[in-house]
Steps between C-alpha positions, in 0.01 A plus 500: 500500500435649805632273835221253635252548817580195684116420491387210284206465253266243580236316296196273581480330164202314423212722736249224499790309696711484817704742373330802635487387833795396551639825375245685797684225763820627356421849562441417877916471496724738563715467187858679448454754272113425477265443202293672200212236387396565096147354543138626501452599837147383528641115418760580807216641768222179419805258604555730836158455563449146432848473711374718768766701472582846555666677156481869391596544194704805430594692139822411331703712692464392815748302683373230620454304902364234653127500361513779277591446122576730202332415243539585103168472350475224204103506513299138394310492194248261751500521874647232667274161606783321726509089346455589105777617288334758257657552187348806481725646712809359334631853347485611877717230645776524245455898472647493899788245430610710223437822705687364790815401272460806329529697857829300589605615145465851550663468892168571694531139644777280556389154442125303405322254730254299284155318592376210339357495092261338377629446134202310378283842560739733381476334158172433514497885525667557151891515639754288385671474845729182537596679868640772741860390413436529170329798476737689744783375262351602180411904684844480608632397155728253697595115524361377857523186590235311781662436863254310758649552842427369896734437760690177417444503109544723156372433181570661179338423166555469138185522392194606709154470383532296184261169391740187571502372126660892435807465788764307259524731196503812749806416711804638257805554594553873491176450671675290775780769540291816548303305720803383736673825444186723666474219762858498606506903503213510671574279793819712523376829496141430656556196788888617555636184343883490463490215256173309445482130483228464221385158415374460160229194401501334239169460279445109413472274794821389653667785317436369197714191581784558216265590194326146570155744636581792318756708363447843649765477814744409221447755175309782717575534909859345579695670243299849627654393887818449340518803333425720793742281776725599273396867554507412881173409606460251749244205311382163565328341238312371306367320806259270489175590692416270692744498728653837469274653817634236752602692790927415514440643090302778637768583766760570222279708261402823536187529245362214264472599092210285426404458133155528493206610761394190686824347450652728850185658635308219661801430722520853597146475584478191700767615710279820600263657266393797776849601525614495136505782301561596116745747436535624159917499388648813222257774570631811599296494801454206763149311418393252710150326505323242695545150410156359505190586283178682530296262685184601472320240681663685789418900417293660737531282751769592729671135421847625238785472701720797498825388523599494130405810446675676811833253400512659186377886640803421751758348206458819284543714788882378564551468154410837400697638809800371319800699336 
């Protein structure tokens, strides 16, 4: 594999949402190393316009600067109508996620910045797609694990997009150590971590209160933080939820291992959704998306807030600059 351009692929997601215009806000930036966008290029130049906006869009081997954007072509099977998620164009949206990994694969880029997906649409479109992470993970042929990031807080999960009745029987406890493992490596090697402070949650309420609300912490999640303190990792845990976020807990605890989705990630949000970012753990190649969804009541209109999106363009950035 030939050594990485420092540039970073970039893609919209969803085109009928904000996706595509924040990307064209983010390509106003100057951006170390600068950007290569996988995305049709007639999705990219509506959202200048309705942005008002000045973007050229260059071919793929371009460097990019302020207001001009490579772009690789991934052409719609339906042109874009900003506010309706199309599953016709499905094969398009996942075609650029798995060109952009692809490119960070092969060294022309050094790390992925994702838009939001629209998951309903990309199934209605004939895909099983369960999301980025996953389908990053599976191209990669890699165990990943899901890290969502802001200033004050990080949260890892077990499991990620999973119906609530399916969480129990899919926490296991090799599952629990390859999970902890990539998190603890990856807060090392990725955030410069000497020894991370991760704080693991338990499932049941209360922690499961002794086996009296489950037995889970007992049989499945304490003897997997046993196991790896022994190995030296620094663990907390199994921690009951609802009080594991208060700030003097927070203070000692470099990244929260929640135990399923909405168990960790409506904290994380509360405490500042524009600023939060999702960052994709065990690739070979930092991946980090915005935190928020498609929003397609907003598309069009000028309204997304960029933030996320320019977090997460800036996160990869450092990340990928790393040894």
């Amino acid at each position: 594999m030939t050594a990485p351009r420092p540039r970073l692929a970039l893609v919209p997601g969803e085109p009928g949402g904000v996706g595509p215009e924040l990307c064209v806000r983010l390509a106003q930036r100057e951006l170390p190393g600068g950007l290569l966008a996988f995305a049709d290029p007639d999705t990219l130049a509506s959202a200048a316009r309705a942005l008002g906006l000045p973007l050229t869009l260059l071919p793929a081997e371009a460097d990019s600067a302020p207001g001009a954007l490579p772009v690789r072509v991934v052409k719609q099977a339906a042109p874009t109508r900003f506010g309706t998620a199309d599953p016709a164009n499905a094969r398009a949206v996942i075609d650029a996620l798995l060109g952009a990994g692809r490119a960070c694969l092969d060294g022309e880029c050094a790390g992925v910045v994702t838009g939001p997906v629209n998951k309903a649409s990309i199934q209605a479109g004939g895909i099983d797609y369960r999301g980025t992470t996953e389908l990053l993970a599976e191209q990669a042929g890699t165990d990943v694990v899901m890290m969502l990031a802001s200033a004050r807080l990080r949260v890892a999960l077990a499991t990620t997009h999973l119906a609530l009745r399916e969480v129990p029987d899919a926490i296991t406890r090799d599952g629990l150590l390859r999970d902890l493992r990539i998190l603890d490596a990856s807060l090392r090697r990725q955030f410069g971590i000497v020894r991370p402070r991760i704080a693991v949650l338990g499932l049941n309420p209360h922690a499961g209160e002794n086996g009296l609300l489950g037995r889970e912490e007992i049989e499945v999640i304490q003897p997997a933080i046993e196991q790896l303190r022994a190995q030296g990792l620094d663990l907390r845990g199994p921690l009951p939820a609802d009080t594991a976020f208060l700030p003097d807990k927070l203070a000692k605890t470099d990244a929260v291992f929640a135990m399923y989705h909405d168990q960790g990630l409506p904290v994380l949000k509360h405490g500042g959704l524009e600023h939060a970012v999702n960052i994709t753990l065990g690739l070979p190649y930092p991946r980090v998306a915005v935190d928020h969804g498609t929003a397609l009541d907003l598309a069009g209109r000028g309204l997304a807030d960029p933030r996320s999106l320019c977090a997460a363009a800036d996160l990869c950035a450092q990340l990928a600059a790393r040894p």
